[in-house]
Backbone bond lengths (Angstrom), bond angles and torsions (degrees), N, CA, C in turn:
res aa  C-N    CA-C-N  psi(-1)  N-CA   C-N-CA  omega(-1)  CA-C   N-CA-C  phi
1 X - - - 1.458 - - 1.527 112.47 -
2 X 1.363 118.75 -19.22 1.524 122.44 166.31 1.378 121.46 -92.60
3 X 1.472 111.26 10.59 1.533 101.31 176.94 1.816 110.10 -66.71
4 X 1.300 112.09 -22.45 1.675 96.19 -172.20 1.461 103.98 -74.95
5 X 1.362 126.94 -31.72 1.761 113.26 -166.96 1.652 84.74 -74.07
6 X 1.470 153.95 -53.64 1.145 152.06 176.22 1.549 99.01 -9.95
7 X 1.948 107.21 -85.28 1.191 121.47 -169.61 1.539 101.34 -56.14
8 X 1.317 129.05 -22.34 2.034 119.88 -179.21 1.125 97.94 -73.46
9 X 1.416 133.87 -41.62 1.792 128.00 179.80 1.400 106.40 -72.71
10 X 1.450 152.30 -49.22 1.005 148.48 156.22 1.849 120.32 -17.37
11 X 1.154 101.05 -58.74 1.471 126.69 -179.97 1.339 114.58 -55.82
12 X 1.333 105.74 -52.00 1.233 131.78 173.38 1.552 126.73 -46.74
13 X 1.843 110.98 -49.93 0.815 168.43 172.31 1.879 95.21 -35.05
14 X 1.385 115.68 -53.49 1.315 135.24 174.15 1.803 115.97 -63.43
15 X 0.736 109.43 -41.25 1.484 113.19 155.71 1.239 127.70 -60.53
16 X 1.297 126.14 -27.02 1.450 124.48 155.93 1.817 113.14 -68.01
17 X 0.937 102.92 -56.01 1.611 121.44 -176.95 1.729 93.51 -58.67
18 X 1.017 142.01 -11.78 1.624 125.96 -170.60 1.361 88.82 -120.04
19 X 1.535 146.84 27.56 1.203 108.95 -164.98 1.488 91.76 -116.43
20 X 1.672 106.31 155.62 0.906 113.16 -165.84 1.847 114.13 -134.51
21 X 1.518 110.39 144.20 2.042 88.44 -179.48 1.428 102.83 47.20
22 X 1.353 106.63 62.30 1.571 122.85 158.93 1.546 122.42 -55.37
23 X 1.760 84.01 -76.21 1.988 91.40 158.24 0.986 119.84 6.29
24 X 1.606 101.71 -80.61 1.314 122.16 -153.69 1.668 119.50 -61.69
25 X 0.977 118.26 -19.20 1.186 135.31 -175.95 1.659 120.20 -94.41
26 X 1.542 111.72 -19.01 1.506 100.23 -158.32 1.783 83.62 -94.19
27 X 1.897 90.48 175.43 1.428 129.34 177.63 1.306 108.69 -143.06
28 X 1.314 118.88 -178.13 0.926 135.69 150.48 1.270 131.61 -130.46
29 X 1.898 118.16 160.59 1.370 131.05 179.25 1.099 126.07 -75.89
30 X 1.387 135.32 31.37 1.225 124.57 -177.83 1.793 91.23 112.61
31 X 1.300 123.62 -80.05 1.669 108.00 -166.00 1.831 100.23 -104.33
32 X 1.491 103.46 152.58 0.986 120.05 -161.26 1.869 103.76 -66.64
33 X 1.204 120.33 -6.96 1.252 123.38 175.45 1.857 108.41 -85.55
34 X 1.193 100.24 -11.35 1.630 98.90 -153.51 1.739 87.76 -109.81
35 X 1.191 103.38 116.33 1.977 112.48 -163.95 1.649 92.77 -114.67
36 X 1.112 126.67 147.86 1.200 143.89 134.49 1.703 135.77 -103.92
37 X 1.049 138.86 149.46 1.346 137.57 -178.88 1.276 117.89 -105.56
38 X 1.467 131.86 -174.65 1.690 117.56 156.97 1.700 89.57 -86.95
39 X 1.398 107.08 -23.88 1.829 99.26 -172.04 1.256 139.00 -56.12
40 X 1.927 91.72 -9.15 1.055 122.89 -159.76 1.494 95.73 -96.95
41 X 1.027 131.30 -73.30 1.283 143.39 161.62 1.896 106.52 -30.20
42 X 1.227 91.98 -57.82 2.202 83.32 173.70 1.672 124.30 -41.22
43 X 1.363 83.24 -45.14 1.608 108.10 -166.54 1.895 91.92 -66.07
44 X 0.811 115.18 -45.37 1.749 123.44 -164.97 1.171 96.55 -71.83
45 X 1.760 127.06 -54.04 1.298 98.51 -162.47 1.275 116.65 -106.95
46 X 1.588 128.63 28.45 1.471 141.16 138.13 1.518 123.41 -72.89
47 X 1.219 104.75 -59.07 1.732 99.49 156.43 1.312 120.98 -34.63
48 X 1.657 123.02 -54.01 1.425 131.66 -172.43 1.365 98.17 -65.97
49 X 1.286 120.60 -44.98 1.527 123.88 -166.36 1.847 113.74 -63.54
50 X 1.634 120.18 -42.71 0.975 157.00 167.20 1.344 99.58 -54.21
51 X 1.334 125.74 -77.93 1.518 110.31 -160.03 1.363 121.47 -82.99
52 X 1.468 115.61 -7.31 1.369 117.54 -165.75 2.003 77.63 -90.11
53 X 1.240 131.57 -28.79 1.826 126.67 -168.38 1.685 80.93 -68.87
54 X 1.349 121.43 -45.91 1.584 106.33 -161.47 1.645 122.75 -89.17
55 X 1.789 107.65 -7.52 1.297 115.35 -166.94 1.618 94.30 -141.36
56 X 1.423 118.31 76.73 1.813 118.06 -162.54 1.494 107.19 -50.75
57 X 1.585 105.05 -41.32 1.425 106.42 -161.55 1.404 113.66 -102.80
58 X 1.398 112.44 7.90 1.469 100.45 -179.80 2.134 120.00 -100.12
59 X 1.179 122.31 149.04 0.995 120.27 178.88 1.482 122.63 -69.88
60 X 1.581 120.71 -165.51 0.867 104.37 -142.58 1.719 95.92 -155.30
61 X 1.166 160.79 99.69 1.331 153.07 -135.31 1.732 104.14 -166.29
62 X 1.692 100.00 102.62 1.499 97.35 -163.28 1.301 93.03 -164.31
63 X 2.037 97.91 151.07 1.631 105.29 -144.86 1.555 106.31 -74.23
64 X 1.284 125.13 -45.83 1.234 126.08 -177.02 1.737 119.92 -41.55
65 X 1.623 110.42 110.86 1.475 108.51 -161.42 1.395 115.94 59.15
66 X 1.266 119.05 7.63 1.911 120.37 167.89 1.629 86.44 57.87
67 X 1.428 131.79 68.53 1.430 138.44 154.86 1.325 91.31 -73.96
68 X 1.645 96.24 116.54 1.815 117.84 159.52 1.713 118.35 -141.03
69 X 1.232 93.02 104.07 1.300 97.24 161.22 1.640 137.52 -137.20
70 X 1.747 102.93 73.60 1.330 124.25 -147.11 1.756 89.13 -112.64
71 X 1.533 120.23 -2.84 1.628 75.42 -177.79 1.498 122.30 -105.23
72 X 1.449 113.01 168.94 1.346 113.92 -138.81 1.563 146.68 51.92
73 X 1.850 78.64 31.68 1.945 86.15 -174.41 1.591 82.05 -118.60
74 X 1.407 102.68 157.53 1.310 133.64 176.36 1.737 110.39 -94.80
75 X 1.404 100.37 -38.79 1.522 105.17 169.89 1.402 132.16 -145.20
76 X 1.450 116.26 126.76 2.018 107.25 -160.85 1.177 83.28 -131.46
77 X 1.367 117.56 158.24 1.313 148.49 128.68 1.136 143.21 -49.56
78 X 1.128 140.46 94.60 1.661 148.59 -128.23 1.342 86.24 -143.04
79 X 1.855 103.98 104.48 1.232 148.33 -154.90 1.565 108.00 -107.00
80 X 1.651 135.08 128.45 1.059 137.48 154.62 1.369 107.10 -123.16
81 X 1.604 139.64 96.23 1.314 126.57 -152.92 1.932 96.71 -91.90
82 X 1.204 138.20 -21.88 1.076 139.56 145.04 1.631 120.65 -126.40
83 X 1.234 104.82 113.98 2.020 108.83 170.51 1.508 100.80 -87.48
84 X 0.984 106.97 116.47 1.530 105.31 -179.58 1.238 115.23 125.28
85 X 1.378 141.49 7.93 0.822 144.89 -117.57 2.143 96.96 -98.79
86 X 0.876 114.28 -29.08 1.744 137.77 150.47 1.940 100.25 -40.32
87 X 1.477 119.44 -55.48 1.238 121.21 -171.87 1.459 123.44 -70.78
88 X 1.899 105.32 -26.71 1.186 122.68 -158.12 1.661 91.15 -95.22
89 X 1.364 107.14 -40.34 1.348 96.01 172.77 1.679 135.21 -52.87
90 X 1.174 106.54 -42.98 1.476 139.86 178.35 1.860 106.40 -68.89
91 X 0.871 102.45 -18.49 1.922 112.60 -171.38 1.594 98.99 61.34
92 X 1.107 116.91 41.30 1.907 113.86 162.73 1.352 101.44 -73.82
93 X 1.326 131.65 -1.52 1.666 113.63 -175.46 1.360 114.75 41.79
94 X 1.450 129.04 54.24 1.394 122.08 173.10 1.603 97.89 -144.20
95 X 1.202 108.70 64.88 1.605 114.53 -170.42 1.480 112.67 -134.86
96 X 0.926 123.27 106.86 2.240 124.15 157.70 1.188 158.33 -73.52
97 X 0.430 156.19 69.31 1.837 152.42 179.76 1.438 101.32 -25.21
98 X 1.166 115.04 105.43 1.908 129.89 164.52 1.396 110.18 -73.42
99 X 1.752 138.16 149.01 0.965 109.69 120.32 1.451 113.57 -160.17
100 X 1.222 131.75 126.65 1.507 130.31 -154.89 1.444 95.92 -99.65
101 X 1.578 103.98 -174.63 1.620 121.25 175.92 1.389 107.79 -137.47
102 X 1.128 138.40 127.08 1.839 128.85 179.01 1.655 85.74 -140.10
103 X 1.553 70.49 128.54 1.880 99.40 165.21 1.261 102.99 -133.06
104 X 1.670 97.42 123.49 1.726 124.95 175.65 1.722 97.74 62.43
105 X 0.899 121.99 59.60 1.483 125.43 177.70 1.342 121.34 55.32
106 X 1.869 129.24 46.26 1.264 121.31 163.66 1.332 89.33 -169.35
107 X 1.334 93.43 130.73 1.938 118.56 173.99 1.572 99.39 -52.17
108 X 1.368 116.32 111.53 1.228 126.50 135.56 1.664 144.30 -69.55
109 X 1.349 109.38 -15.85 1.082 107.77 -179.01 1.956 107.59 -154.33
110 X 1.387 133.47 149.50 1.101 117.63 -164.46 1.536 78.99 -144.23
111 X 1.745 105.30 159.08 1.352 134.95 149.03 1.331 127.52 -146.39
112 X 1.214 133.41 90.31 1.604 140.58 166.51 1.410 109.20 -80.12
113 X 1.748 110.82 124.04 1.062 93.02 -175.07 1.524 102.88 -141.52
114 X 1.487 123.38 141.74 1.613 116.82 -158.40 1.739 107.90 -125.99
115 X 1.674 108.08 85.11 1.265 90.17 -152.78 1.588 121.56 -78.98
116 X 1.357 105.66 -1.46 2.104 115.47 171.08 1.681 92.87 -44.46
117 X 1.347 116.44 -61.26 1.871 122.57 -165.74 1.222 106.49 -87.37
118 X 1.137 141.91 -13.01 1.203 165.25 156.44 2.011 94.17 70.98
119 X 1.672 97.86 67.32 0.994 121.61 -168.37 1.969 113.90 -105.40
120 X 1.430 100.51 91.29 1.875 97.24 -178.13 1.183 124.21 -71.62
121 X 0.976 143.69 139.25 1.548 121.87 161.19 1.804 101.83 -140.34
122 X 1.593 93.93 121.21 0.913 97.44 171.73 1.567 119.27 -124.22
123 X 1.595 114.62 -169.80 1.579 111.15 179.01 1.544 99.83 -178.97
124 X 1.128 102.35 144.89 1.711 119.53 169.50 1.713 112.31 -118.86
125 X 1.122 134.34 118.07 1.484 138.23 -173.72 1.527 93.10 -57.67
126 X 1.636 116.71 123.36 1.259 149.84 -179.46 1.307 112.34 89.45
127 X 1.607 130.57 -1.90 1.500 129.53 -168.50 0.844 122.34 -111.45
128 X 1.680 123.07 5.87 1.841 120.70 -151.50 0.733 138.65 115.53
129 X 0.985 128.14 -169.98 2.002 125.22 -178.01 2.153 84.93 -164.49
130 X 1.318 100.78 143.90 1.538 98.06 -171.50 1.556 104.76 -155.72
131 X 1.580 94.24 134.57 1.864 86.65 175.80 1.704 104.63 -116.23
132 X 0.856 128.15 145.40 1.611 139.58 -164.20 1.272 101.02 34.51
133 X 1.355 140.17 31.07 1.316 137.43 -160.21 1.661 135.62 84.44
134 X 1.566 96.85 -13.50 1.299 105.97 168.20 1.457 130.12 -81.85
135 X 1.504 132.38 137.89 1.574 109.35 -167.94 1.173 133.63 -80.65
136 X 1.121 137.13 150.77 1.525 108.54 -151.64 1.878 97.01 -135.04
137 X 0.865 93.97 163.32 1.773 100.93 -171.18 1.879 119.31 -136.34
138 X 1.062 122.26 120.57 1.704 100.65 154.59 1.365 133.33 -66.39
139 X 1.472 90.95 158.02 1.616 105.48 -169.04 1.739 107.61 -67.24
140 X 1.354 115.56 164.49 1.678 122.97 174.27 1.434 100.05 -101.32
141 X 1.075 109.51 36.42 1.705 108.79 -163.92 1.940 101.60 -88.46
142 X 1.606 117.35 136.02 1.263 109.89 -145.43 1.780 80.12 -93.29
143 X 1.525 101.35 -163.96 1.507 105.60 -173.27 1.647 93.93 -89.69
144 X 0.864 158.00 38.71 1.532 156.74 162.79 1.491 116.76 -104.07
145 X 1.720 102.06 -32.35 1.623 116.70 -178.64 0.986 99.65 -117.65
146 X 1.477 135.67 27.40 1.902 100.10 -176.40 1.941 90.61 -123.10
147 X 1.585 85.58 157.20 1.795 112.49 -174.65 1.436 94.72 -76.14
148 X 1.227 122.38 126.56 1.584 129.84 163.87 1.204 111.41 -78.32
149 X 1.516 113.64 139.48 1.585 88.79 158.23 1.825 94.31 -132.71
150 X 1.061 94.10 160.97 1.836 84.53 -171.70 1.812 98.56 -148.52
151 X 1.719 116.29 162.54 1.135 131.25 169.79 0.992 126.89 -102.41
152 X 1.301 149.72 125.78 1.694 144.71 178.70 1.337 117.17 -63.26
153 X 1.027 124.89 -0.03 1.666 136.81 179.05 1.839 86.85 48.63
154 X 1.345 123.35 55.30 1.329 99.74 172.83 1.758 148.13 -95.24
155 X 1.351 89.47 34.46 1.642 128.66 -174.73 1.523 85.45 -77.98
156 X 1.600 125.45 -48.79 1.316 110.30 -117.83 1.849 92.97 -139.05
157 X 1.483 112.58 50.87 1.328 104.62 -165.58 1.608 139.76 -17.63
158 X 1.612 81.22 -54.97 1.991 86.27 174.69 1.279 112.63 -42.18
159 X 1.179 144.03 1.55 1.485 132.49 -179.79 1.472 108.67 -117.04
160 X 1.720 104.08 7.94 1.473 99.34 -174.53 2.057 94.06 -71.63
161 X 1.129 134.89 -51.67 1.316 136.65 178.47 1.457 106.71 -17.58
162 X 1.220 110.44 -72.77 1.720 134.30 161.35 1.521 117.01 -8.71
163 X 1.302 83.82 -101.08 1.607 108.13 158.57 1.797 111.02 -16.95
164 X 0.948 124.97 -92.05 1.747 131.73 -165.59 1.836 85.60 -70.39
165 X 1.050 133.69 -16.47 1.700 119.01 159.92 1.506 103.47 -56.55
166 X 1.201 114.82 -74.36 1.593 119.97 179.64 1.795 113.86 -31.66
167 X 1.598 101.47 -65.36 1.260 103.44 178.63 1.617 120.22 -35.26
168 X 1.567 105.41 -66.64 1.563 117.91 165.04 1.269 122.31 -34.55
169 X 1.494 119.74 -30.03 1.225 105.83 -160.28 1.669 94.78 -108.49
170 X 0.798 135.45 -65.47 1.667 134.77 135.97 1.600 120.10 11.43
171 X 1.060 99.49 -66.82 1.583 119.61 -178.07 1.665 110.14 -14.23
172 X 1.741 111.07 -75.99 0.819 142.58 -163.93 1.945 106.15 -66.24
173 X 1.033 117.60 -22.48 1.232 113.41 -140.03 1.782 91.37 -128.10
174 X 1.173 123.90 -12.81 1.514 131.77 176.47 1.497 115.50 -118.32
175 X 1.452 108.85 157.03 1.465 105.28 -171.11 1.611 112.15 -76.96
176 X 1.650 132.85 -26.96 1.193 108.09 157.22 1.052 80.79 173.00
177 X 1.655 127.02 163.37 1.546 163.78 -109.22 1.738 103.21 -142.89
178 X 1.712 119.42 121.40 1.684 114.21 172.88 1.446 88.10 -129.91
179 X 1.454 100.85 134.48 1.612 102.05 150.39 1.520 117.34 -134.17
180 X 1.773 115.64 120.04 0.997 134.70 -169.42 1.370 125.54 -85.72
181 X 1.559 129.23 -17.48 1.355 141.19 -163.92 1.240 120.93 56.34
182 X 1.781 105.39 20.64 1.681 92.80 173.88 1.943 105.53 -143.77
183 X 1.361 127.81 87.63 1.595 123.97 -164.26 1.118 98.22 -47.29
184 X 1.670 135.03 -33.58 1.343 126.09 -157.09 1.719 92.17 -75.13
185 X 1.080 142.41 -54.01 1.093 125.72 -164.61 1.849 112.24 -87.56
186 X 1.207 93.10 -2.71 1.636 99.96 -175.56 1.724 87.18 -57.01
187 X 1.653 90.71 -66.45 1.642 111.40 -156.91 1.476 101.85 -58.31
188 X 1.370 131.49 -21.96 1.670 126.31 169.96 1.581 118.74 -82.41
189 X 1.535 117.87 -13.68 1.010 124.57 174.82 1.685 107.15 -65.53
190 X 1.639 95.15 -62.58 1.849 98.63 -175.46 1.606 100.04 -77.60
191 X 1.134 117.02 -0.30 1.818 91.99 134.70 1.075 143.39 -66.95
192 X 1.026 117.18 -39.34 1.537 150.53 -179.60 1.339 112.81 -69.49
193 X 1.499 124.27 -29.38 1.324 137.49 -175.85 0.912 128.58 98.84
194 X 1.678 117.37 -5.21 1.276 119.32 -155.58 1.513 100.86 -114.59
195 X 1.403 115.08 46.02 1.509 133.17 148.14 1.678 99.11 -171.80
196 X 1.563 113.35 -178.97 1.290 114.86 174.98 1.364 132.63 -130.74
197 X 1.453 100.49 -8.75 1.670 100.05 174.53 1.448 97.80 -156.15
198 X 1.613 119.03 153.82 1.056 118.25 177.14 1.762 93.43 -154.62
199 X 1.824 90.56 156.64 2.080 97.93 -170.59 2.111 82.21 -161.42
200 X 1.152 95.28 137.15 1.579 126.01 153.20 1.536 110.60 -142.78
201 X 1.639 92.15 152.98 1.427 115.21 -169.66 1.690 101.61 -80.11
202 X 1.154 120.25 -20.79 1.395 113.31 -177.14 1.132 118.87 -149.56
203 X 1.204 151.01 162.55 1.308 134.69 143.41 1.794 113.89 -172.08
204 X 1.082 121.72 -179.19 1.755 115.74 178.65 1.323 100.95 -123.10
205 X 1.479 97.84 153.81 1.270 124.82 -173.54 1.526 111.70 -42.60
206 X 1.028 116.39 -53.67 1.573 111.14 175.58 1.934 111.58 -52.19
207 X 1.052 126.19 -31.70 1.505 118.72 155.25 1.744 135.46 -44.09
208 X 1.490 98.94 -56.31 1.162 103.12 174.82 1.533 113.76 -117.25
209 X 0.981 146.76 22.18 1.692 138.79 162.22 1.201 120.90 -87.50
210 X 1.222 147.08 -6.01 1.571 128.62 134.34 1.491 102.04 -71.75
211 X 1.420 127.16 -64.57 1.476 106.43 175.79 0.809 160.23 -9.28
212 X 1.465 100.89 -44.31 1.780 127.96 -171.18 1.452 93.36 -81.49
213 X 1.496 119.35 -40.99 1.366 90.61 -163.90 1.657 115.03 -102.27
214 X 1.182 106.19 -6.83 1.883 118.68 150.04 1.451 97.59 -27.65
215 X 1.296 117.30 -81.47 1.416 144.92 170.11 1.517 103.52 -9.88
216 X 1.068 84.15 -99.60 1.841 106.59 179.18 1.437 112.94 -32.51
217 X 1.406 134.46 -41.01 1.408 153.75 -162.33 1.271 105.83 -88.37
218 X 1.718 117.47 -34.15 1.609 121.57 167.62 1.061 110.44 -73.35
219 X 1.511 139.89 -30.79 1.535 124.11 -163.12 1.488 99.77 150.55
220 X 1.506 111.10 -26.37 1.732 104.98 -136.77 1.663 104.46 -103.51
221 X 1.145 137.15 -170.38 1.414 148.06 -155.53 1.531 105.60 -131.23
222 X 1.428 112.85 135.47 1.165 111.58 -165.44 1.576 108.92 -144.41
223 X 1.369 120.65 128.48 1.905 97.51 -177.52 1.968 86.50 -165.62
224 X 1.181 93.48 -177.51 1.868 114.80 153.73 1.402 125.05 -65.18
225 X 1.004 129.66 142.43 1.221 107.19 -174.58 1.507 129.52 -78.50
226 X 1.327 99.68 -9.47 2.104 82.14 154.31 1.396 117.24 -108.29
227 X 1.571 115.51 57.48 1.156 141.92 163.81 1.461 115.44 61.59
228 X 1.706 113.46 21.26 1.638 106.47 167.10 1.340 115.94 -78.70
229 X 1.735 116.27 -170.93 1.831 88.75 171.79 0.925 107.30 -82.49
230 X 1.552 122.52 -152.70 1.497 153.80 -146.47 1.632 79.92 -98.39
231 X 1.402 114.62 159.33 1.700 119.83 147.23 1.712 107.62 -110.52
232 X 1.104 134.18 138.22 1.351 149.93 136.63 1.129 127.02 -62.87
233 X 1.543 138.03 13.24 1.464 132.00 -156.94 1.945 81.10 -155.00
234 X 1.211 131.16 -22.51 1.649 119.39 -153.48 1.267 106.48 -135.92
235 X 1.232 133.52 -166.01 1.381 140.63 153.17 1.595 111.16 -83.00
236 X 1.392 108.06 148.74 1.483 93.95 177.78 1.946 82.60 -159.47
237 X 1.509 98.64 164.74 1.297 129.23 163.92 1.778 111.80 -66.99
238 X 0.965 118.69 138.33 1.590 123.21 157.08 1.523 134.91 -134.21
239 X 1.182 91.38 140.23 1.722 99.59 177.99 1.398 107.75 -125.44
240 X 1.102 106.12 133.70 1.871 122.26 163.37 1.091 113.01 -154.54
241 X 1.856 101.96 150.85 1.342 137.59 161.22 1.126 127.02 164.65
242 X 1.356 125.83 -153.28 1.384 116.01 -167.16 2.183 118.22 -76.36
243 X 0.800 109.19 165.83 1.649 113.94 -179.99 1.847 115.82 -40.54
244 X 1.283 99.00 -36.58 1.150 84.15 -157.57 2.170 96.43 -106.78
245 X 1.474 126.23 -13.43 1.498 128.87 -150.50 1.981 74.94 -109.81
246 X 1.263 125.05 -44.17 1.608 136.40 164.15 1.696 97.40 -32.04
247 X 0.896 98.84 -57.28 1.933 105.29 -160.08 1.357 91.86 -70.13
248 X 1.180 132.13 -54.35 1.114 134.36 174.77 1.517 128.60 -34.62
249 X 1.494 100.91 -53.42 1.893 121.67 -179.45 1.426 96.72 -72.42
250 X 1.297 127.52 -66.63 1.623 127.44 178.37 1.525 104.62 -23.30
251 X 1.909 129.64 -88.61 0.824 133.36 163.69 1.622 121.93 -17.10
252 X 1.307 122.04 -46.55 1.358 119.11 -179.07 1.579 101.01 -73.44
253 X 1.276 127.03 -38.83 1.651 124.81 -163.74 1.358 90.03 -81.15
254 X 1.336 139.64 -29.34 1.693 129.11 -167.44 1.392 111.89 -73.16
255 X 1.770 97.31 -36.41 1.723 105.04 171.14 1.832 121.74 -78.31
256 X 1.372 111.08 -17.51 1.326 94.01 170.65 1.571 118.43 -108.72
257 X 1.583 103.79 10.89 1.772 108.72 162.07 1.252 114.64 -83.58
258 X 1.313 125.44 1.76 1.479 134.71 -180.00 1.662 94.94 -108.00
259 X 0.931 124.09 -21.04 2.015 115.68 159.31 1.483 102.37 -31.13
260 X 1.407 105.88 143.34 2.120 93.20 159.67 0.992 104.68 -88.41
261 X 1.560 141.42 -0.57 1.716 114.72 -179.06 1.272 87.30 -115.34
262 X 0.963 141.34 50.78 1.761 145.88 -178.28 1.786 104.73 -134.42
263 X 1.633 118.10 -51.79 0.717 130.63 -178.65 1.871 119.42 -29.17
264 X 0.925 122.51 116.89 1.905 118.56 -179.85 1.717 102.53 76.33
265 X 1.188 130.34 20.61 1.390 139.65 169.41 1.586 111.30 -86.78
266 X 1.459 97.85 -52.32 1.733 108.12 -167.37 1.759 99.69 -74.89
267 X 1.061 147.78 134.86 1.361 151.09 -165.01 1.390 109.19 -110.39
């Protein structure tokens, strides 16, 4: 029943790949880190256009201009039409199209999709986690060997303190540190296996809600970082990875939210 939003991100997918004189087009939201495109905006309101033709009654909750129109819906679509949007500008080719489904407060269905690698990842809650169709799993990799990959929450300074706490404390104790500029594909990567733990101090739902449940659908552990769940409606902190390097990061974020200059940092 989710193959059509699949084929709407696919489609979609082509609009990144045609774009041209990017530059020229972007702005920003208020801080000079926070960029928008028109590509950005294209991408949003074909998806919106697309899924509401394939899903009449479901809502619709997506970052561009914070488009929300979820209440009295049972089920929306929680939209990132580019994560990365810093990468896409730059032509790093390390940029996605997100877009999850939550009914009654938990993603049922996810699609991240990266069309430079022409990299899918999809998942249905109870069926898997899958990349071009293949199934994909996290690693058992303990906290001594596993690849970090982490976000600077850099929307949201106050958590920069946070942030390089983790790093510091981490540092020493893991085999070594990636940062990609995009959580949605961070968090599909250490699905995939091909990293093992990942934590930001902040971020919105449109970042991590197909992610999380990529995640979750491979094997792996997924929460806030002082181990409540995810929110769908707010900004929140995230942590993922596998059972046992997860238990590990939780414990480390519980001990440095009890810092006093840490305290109201972690989100």
């Amino acid at each position: 029943m989710y193959q059509a939003m699949v084929d709407i991100v696919l489609e979609a997918g082509k609009l990144l790949l045609s774009a041209r004189n990017i530059q020229d087009s972007v702005s920003s939201k208020g801080l000079a880190c926070d960029l928008v495109t028109a590509y950005d905006r294209a991408v949003q309101e074909q998806l919106c256009r697309e899924l509401l033709a394939a899903y009449p009654q479901a809502g619709i909750y997506a970052e561009e201009e914070e488009l929300c129109s979820i209440e009295g819906k049972d089920r929306y679509f929680i939209i990132d039409p580019i994560d990365g949007t810093a990468n896409f500008v730059r032509g790093l080719h390390h940029s996605c199209i997100s877009v999850g489904l939550c009914e009654k407060g938990e993603i049922v269905a996810a699609c991240v999709y990266n069309p430079y690698a022409d990299e899918l990842f999809t998942a249905v809650k109870g069926r898997g986690a899958y990349l071009n169709g293949q199934q994909i799993h996290v690693t058992d990799t303990d906290l001594e060997h596993s690849m970090v990959l982490f976000g600077s929450a850099i929307y949201y300074r106050d958590t920069v303190p946070a942030t390089l706490r983790f790093v510091e404390e981490l540092f020493p104790k893991v085999l070594d540190f990636r940062r990609g500029g995009s959580a949605a594909l961070d968090l599909c990567y250490l699905a995939a296996g091909k990293a093992d733990l990942f934590f930001e101090c902040c971020l919105r739902p449109w970042d991590y809600a197909a992610g999380s449940l990529i995640v979750t659908e491979a094997g792996g552990m997924v929460s806030a970082l002082d181990g409540s769940p995810l929110r769908f409606y707010d900004r929140c902190s995230v942590a993922a990875g596998n059972r046992g390097n997860f238990s590990a990061l939780i414990q480390l974020s519980q001990a440095i939210a009890q810092e006093g200059d840490m305290k109201g940092r972690i989100k």
